[in-house]
C-alpha positions in Angstrom: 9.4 51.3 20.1 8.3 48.1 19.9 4.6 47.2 18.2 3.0 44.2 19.0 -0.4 42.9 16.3 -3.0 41.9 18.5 -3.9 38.1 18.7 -7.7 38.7 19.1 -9.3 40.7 16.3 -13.2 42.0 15.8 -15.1 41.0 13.6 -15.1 44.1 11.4 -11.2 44.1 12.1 -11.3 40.2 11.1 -13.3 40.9 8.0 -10.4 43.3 6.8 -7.3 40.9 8.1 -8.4 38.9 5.6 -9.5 41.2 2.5 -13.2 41.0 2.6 -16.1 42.4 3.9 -17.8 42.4 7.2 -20.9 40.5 5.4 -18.8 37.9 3.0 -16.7 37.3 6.6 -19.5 36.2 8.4 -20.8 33.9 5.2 -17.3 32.6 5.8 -17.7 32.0 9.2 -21.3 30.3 8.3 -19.6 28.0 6.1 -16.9 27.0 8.1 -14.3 28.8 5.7 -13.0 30.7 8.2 -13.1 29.7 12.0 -15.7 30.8 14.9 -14.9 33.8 17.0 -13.9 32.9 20.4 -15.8 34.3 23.7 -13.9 37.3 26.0 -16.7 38.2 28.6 -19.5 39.6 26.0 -17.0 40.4 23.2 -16.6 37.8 20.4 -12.8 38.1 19.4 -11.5 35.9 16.3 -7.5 34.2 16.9 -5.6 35.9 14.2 -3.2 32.8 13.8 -7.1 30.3 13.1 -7.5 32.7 10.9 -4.5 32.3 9.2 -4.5 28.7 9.5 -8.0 28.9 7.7 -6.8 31.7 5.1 -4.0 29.3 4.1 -6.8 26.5 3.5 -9.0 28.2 0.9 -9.2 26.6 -2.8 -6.8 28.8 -4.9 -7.7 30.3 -8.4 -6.3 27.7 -10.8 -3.9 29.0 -13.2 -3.5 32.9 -11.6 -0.7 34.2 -10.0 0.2 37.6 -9.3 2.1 38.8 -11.9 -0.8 37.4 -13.9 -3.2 40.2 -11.9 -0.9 42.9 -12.4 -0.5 42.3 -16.2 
């Protein structure tokens, strides 16, 4: 059986994709961190690969990798 990930995402479902809350996600969005969601009929859906893109982008934590966060 073949599973496909959806391309569109909620917000809620967005939020999660990329390891925070539903609240911090929409700071994010607010910032421009991550990208705005785009319009399907009266649904706002986020492009998993923008938010990819985007994820890629953020400032990482000088110094910490993550055998560091294990140890």
């Amino acid at each position: 059986m073949l599973f496909l990930q959806p391309r569109g995402l909620n917000r809620v479902v967005a939020a999660s994709y990329i390891g925070v809350s539903p609240s911090k996600f929409d700071q994010m969005v607010a910032d421009r961190r991550m990208p705005r969601p785009k319009q399907v009929d009266g649904r706002r859906v986020w492009d998993r690969l923008a938010l990819d893109i985007a994820f890629e982008s953020l400032v990482e934590v000088p110094g910490a990798n993550g055998c560091d966060a294990v140890l």
